[in-house]
VEXDREN-2710 file (C-alpha; in Angstrom, 1 decimal):
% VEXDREN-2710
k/r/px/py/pz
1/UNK/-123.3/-77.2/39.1
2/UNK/-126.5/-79.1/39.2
3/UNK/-127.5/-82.5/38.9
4/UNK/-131.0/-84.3/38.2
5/UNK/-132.0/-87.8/38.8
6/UNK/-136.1/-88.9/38.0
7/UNK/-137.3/-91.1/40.7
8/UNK/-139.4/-93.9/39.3
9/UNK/-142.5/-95.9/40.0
10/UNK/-141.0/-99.3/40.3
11/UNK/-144.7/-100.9/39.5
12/UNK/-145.8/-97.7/37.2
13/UNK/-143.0/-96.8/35.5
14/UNK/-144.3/-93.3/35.8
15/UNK/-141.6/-90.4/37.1
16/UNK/-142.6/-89.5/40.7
17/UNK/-139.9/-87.1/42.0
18/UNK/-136.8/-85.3/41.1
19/UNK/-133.7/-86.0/43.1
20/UNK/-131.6/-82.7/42.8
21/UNK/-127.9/-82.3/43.8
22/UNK/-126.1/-78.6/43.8
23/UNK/-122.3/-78.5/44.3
24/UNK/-120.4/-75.2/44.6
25/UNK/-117.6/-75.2/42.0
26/UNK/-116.7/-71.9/42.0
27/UNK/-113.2/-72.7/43.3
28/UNK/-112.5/-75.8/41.5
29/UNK/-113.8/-73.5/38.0
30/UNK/-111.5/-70.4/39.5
31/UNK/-108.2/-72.3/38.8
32/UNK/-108.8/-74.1/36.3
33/UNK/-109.4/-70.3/34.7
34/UNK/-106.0/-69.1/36.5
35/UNK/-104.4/-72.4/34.9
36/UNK/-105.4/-71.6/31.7
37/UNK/-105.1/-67.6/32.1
38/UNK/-101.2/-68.1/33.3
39/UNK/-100.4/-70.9/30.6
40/UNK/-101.5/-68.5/27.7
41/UNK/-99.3/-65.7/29.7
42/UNK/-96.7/-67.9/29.4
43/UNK/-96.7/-68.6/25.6
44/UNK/-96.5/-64.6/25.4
45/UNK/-93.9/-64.1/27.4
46/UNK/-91.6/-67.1/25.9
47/UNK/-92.8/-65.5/22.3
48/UNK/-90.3/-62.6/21.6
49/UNK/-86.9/-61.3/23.6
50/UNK/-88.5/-57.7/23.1
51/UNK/-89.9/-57.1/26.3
52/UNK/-91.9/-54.1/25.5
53/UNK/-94.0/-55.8/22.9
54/UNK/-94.4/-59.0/25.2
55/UNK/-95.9/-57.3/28.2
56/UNK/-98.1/-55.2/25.7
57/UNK/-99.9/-58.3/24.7
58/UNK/-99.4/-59.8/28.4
59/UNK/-101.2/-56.1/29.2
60/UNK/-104.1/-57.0/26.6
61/UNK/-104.8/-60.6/28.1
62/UNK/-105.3/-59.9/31.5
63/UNK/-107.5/-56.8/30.5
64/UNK/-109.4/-59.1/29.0
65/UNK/-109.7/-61.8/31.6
66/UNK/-109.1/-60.6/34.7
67/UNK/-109.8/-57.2/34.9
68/UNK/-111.1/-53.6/32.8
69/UNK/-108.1/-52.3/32.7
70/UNK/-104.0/-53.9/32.6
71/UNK/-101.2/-51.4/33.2
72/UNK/-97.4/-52.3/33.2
73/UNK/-94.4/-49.7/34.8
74/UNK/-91.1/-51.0/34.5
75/UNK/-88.3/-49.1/36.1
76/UNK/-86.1/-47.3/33.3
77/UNK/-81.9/-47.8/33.1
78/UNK/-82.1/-43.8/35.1
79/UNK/-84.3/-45.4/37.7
80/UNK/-87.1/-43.7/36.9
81/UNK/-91.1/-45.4/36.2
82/UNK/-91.7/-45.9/32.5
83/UNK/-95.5/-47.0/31.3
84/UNK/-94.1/-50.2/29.0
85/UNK/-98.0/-51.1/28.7
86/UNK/-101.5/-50.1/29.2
87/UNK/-104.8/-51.7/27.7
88/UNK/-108.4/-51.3/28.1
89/UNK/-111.0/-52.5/25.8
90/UNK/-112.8/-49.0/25.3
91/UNK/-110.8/-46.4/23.2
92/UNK/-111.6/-43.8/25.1
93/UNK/-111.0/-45.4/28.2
94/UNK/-107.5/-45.7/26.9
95/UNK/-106.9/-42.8/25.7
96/UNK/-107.8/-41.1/29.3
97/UNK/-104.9/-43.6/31.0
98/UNK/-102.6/-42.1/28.7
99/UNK/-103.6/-38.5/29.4
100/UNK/-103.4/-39.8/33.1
101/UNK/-100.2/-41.3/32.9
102/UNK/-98.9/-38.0/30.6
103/UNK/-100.3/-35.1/33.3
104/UNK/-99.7/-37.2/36.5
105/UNK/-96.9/-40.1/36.3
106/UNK/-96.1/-41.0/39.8
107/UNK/-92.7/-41.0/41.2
108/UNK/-90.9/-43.2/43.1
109/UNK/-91.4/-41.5/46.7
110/UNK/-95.3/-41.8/46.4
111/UNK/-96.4/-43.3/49.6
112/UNK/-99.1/-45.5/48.0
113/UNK/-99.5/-47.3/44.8
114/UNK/-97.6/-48.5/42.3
115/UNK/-93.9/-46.7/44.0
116/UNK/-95.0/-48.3/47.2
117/UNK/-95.6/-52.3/45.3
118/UNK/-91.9/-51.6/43.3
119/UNK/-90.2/-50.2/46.6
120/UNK/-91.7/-53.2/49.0
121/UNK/-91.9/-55.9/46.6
122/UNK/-95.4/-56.7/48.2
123/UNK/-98.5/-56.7/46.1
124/UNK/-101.8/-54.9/47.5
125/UNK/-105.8/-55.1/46.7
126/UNK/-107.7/-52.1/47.4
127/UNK/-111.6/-53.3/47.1
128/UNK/-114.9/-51.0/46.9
129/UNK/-112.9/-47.6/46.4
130/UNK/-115.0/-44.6/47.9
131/UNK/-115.0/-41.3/46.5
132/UNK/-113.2/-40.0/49.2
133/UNK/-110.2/-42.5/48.7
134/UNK/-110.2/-41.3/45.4
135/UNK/-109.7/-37.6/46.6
136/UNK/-107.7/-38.1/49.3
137/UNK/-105.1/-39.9/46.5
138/UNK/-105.6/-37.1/43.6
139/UNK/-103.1/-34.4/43.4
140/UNK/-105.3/-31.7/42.2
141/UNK/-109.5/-31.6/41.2
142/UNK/-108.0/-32.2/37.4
143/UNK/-106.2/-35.6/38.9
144/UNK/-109.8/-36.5/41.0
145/UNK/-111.9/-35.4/37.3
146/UNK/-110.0/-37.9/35.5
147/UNK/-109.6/-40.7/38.3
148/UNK/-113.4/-40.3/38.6
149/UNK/-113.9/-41.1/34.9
150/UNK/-112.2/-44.5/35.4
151/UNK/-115.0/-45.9/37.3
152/UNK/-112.8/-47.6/39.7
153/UNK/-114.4/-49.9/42.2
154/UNK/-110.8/-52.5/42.7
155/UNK/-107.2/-52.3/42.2
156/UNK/-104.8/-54.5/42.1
157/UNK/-100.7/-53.7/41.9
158/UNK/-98.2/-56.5/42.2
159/UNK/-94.4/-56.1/41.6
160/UNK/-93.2/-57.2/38.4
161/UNK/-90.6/-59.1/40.2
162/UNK/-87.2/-60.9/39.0
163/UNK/-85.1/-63.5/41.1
164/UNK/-83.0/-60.5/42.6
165/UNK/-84.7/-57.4/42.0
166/UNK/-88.4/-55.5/41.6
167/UNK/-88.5/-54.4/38.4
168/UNK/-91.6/-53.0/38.0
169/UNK/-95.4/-53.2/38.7
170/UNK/-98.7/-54.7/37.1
171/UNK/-101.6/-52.9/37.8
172/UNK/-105.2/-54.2/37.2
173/UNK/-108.5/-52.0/37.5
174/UNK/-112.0/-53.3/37.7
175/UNK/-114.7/-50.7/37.4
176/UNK/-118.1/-50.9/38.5
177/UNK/-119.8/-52.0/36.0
178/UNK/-117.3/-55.7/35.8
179/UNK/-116.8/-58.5/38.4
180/UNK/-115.1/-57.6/41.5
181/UNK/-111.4/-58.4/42.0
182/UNK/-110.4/-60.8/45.0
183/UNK/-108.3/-62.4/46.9
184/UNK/-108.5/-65.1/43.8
185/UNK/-107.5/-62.6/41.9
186/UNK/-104.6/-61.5/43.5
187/UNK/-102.6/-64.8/43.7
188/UNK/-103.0/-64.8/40.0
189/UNK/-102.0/-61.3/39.5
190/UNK/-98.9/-62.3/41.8
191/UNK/-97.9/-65.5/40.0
192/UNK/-98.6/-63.5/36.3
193/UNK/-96.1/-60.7/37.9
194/UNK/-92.9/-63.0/39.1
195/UNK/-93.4/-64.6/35.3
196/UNK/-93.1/-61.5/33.8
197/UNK/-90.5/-59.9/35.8
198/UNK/-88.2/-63.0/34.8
199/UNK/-89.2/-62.8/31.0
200/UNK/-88.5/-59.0/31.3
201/UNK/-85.2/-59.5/33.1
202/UNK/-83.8/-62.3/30.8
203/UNK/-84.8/-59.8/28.0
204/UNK/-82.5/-57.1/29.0
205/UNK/-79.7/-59.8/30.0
206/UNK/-79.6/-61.0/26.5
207/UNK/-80.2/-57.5/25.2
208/UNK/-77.5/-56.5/27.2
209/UNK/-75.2/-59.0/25.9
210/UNK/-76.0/-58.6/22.2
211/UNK/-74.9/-54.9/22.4
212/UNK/-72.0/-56.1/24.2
213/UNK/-71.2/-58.5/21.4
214/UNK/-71.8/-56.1/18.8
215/UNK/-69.4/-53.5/20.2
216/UNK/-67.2/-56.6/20.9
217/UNK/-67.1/-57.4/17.5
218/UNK/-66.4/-54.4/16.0
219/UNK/-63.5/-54.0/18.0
220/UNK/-62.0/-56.9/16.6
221/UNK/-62.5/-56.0/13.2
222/UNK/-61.5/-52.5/11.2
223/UNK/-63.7/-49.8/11.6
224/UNK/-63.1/-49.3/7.5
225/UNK/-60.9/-50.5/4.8
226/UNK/-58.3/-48.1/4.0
227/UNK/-57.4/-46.6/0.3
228/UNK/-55.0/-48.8/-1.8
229/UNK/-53.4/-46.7/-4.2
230/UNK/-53.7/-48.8/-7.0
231/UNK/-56.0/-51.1/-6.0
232/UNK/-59.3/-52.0/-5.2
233/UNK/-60.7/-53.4/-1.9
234/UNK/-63.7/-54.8/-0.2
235/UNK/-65.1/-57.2/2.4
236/UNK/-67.8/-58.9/3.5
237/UNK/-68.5/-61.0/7.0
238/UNK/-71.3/-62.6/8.1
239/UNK/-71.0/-63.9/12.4
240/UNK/-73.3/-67.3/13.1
241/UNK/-74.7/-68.7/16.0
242/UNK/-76.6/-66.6/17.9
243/UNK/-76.9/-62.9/18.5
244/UNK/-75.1/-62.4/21.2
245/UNK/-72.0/-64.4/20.4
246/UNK/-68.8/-62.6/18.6
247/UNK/-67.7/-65.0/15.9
248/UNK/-64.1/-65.6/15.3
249/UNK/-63.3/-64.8/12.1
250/UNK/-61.1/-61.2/11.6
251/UNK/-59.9/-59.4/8.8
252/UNK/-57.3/-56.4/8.4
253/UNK/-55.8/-54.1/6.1
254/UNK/-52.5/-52.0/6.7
255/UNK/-49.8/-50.5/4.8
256/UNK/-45.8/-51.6/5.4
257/UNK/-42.8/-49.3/5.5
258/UNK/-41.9/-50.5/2.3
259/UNK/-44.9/-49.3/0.6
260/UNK/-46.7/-52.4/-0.1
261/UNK/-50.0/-53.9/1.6
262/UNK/-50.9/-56.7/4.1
263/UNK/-53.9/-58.0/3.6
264/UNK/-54.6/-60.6/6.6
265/UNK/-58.0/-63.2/6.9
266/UNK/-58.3/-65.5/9.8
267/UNK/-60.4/-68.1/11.7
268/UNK/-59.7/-69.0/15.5
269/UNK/-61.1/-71.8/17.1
270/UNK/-64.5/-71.2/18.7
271/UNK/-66.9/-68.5/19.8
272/UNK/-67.2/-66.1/22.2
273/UNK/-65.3/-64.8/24.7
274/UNK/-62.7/-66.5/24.6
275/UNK/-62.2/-66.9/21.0
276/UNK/-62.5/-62.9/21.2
277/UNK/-58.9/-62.5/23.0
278/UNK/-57.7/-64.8/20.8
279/UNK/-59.1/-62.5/17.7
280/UNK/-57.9/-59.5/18.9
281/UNK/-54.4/-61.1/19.8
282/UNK/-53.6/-62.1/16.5
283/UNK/-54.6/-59.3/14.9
284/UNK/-52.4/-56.7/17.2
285/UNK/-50.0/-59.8/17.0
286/UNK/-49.7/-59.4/12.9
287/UNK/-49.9/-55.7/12.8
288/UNK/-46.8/-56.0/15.2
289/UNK/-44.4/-58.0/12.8
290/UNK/-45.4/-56.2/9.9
291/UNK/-43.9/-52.8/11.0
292/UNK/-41.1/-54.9/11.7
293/UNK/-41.1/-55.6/7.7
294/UNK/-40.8/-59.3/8.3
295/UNK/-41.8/-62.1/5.7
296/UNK/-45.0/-63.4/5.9
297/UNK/-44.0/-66.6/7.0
298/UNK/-42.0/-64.8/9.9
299/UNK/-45.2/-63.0/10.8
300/UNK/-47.2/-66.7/11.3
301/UNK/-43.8/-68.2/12.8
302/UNK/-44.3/-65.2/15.5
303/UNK/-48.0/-65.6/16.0
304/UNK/-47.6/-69.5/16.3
305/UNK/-45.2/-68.9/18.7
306/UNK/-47.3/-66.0/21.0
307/UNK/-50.2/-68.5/20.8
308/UNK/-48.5/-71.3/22.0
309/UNK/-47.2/-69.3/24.8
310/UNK/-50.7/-68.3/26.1
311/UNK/-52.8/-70.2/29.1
312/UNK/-54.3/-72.3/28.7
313/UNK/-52.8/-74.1/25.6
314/UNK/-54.9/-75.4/22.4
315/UNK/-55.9/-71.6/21.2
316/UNK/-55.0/-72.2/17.9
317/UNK/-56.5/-70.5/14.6
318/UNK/-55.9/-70.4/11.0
319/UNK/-54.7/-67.3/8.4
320/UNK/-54.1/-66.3/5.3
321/UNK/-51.7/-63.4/4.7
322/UNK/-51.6/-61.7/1.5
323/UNK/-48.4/-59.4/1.1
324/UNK/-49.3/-56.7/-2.2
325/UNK/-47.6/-54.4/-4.4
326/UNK/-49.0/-53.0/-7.5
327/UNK/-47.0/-52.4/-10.4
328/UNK/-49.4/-50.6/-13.0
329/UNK/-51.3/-53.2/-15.1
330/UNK/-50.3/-56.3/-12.6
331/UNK/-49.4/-56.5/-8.7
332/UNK/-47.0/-58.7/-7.5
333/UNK/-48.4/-61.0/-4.4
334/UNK/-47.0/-63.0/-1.8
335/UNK/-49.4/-65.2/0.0
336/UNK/-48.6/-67.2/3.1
337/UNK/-51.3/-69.8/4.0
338/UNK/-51.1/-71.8/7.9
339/UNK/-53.9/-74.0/7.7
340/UNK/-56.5/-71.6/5.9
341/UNK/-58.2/-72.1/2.5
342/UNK/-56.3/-71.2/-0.4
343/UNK/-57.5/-68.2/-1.8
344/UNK/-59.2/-67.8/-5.4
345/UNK/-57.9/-66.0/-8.3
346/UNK/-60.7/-65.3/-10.6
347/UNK/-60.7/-64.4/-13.5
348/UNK/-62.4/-64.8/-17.1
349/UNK/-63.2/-68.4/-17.7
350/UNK/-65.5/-71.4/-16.1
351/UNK/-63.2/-71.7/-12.9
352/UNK/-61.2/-70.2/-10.3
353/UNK/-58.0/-71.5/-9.7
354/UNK/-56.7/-71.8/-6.5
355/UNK/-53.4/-70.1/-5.2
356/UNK/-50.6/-70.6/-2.3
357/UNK/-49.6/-73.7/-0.7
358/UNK/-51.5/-75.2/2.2
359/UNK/-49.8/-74.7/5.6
360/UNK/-50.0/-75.9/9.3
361/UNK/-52.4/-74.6/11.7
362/UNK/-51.0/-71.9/14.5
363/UNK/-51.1/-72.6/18.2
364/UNK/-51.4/-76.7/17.6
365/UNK/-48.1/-78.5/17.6
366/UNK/-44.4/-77.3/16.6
367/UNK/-42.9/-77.3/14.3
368/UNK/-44.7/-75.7/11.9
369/UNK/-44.8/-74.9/7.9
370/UNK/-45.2/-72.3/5.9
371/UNK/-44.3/-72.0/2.2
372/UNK/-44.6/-68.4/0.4
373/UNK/-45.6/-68.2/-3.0
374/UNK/-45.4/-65.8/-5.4
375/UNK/-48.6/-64.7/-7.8
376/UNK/-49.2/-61.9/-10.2
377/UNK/-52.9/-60.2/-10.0
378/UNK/-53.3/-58.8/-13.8
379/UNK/-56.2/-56.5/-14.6
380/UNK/-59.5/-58.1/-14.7
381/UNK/-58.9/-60.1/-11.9
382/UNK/-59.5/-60.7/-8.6
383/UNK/-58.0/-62.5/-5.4
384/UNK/-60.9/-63.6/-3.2
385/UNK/-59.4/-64.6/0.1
386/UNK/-62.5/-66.9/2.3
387/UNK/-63.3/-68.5/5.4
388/UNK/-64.3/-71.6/6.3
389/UNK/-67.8/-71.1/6.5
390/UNK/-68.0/-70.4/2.8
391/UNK/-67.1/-74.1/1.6
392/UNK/-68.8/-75.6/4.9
393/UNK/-71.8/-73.9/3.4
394/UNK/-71.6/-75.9/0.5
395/UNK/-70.3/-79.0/2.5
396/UNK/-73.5/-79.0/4.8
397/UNK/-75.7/-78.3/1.2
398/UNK/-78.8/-80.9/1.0
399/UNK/-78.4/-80.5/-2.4
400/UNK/-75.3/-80.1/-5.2
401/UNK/-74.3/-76.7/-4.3
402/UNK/-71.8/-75.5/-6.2
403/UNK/-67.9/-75.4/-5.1
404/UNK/-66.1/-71.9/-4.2
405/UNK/-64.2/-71.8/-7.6
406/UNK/-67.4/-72.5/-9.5
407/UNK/-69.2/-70.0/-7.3
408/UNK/-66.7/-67.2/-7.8
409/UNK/-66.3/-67.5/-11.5
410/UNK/-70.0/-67.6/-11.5
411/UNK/-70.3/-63.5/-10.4
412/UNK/-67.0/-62.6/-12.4
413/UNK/-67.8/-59.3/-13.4
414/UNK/-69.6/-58.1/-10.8
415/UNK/-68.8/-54.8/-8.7
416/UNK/-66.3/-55.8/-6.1
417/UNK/-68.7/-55.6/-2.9
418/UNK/-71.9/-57.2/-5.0
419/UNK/-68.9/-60.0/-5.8
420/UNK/-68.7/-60.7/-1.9
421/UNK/-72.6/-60.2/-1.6
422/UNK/-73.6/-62.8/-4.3
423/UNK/-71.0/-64.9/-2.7
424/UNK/-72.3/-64.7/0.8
425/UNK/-75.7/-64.9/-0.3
426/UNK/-75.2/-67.9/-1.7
427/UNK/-73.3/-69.7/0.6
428/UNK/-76.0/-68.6/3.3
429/UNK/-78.8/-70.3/1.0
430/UNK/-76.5/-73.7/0.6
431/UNK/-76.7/-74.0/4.1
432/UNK/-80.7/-73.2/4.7
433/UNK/-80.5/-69.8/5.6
434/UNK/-78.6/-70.8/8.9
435/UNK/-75.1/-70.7/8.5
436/UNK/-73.2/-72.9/11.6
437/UNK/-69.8/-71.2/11.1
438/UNK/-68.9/-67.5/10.2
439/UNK/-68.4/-65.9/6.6
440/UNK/-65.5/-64.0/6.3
441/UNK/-64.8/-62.3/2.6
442/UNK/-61.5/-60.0/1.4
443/UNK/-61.4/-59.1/-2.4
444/UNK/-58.2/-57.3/-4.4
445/UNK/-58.5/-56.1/-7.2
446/UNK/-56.2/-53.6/-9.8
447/UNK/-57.8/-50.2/-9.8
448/UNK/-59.3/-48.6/-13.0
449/UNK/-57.6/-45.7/-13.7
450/UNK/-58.0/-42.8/-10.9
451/UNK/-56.4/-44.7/-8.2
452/UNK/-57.7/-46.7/-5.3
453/UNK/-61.4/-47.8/-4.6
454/UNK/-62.5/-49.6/-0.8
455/UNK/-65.9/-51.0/0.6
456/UNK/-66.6/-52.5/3.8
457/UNK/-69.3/-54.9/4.0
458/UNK/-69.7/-55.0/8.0
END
């Protein structure tokens, strides 16, 4: 950077000399380049939980800015090197890494290069590459042809390193035709490479735990609905919250000894693991009693009781049991309600009515109460038995969003499953297209004629 000052003439007023001072900026202008290089980096990384795509555009941007040529191996779940990422401005120059990396992909007991940065965890420079580096590295003449084509002149490799572990390596070429890569450089490359081996590793972690939580989930509820002679069945659930929570709403199906149906829909209290046991409890729990052919009622009265036995005490949870027996144009129903929403019976006409008596929540306080009432399904109906989250939707609403009833009268007529869908898809738009609590859906209806019809909506 260079500075001019005229030197005047105090009686003349004329310019006389030129006072010129020259100051070396070329570190002071290096890191403000390295600040700006690694706070872009860091948008990209924070931008998406799908590693590969991140450290492809991480790959572009320091191919662009630091060097020719950006490559990225990450260490596969087999513990083998995987090429995530590779960029170069030229086509053709990419194209021949990925011939490179096709015909000659290193392995792990390499003695130099990118096995040697992932098995040391220290990051090397290699300046002013000869020709006979270049050989003495190549496996074969077809390895040296296609090195040789590169143009390499520097090389940088630093691990892609996370808290615990090397995951990986960054590599970064400069050929002889760019600026030369120093020791400058390096730090960069180093500090770029411990930010993407923690993006990359909290990545996989939540990766990890959303296919935990999806095979979690599925546990807990029923792989599919089973055939109701007689009638016709279908559900619907939706989990909040993020991806890798299990939401703790259930639903089951299961025939009793004495020929008739439970249909069971519950909530418990919270998210996650722990509201998982407490899922798959009462399901197991209420599949229990009803091979014993116990009431309803006795079926919650045993499940209130196993929940307040468990450690630590307040798991509590809320269900609606729905005992069914079809009698040719009408089913007789017994529904037994401990805290839950009353289900809907819908029908032709403006509104739903609403069916059972309210109940008291299991696991909270003893004793509690359970009434059973008796309904009739008749053809053309349905029983719509509903979470929480559907009248929260509505609840949490900016605007008047309709009620359940008005909602389920609304898609009378519908297709069983496209009942739930419309359903769900509307409560999810009441509440901005982010739903805070789970969506849990069971429909019953009287077959047509030809027996028994099921859909699962998982």
């Amino acid at each position: 950077m260079v500075r001019a000052s005229p030197i005047v003439d105090p009686d003349s007023g004329r310019v006389m000399y030129a006072a010129n001072v020259f100051e070396d900026v070329t570190q002071v202008k290096r890191a403000q380049l390295a600040e700006a290089f690694m706070a872009q980096a860091s948008r990209v990384l924070a931008s998406s939980m799908d590693y590969g795509e991140t450290l492809q555009r991480v790959a572009r941007l320091a191919a662009g800015q630091l060097a020719d040529w950006c490559g990225v191996d990450v260490l596969n779940e087999r513990g083998q090197l995987e090429r995530v990422a590779v960029h170069h401005d030229d086509p053709g120059k990419l194209a021949l890494a990925q011939q490179l990396d096709q015909s000659y992909r290193p392995v792990l007991d390499q003695t130099l290069g990118v096995p040697e940065v992932i098995r040391t965890g220290v990051a090397r420079i290699f300046n002013d590459i000869t020709p006979e580096a270049l050989a003495s590295y190549a496996h074969d003449t077809e390895h040296l042809r296609l090195l040789s084509q590169m143009g390499i002149r520097d090389v940088i490799i630093v691990p892609l390193a996370a808290p615990t572990r090397t995951l990986g390596a960054i590599t970064l070429i400069s050929s002889r035709t760019r600026k030369r890569l120093t020791e400058a450089d390096l730090d960069v490359a180093i500090r770029l490479g411990r930010r993407a081996g923690t993006a990359v590793e909290s990545a996989r972690l939540y990766t990890e735990r959303s296919r935990i939580a999806r095979v979690l989930q599925r546990a807990l509820l029923p792989d599919s609905l089973p055939d109701m002679p007689g009638f016709e069945i279908a559900a619907s659930y939706r989990p909040a919250g993020e991806l890798n929570e299990v939401g703790g709403d259930f639903y089951d199906v299961f025939p009793r000894n004495d020929g008739r149906w439970m249909l069971v829909l519950g909530d418990v209290c919270g998210k996650g693991a722990e509201a998982a046991s407490v899922t798959a409890l009462a399901r197991h729990t209420l599949r229990a009693a009803s091979m014993l052919d116990t009431s309803p009622a006795a079926m919650l009265e045993l499940l209130h009781r196993v929940l307040r036995a468990q450690e630590p005490e307040g798991q509590m949870c809320t269900v609606c049991l729905v005992l069914a027996g079809s009698l040719g144009e009408h089913a007789e129903l017994t529904i037994a309600l401990s805290g839950h929403p009353r289900p809907l019976l819908v029908g032709p006409g403006e509104k739903a009515s609403a069916v059972g008596e309210p109940g008291t929540v299991l696991g909270l306080v003893d004793p509690i109460t359970v009434s059973e009432v008796a309904v009739e399904l008749c053809r053309g109906q349905t029983l719509l038995l509903f979470t929480d989250g559907i009248p929260e939707a509505a609840r949490a609403s900016t605007r008047s969003a309709p009620a359940p009833e008005q909602l389920s009268a609304r898609v009378h007529g519908l297709a069983l499953q496209d009942m739930l869908g419309e359903l769900e898809a509307a409560a999810v738009e009441s509440a901005g297209g982010q739903p805070h609590d789970d969506i849990a859906l069971l429909g019953l209806r009287l077959a047509a004629a030809g027996g028994g019809v099921n859909s699962n909506g998982q």
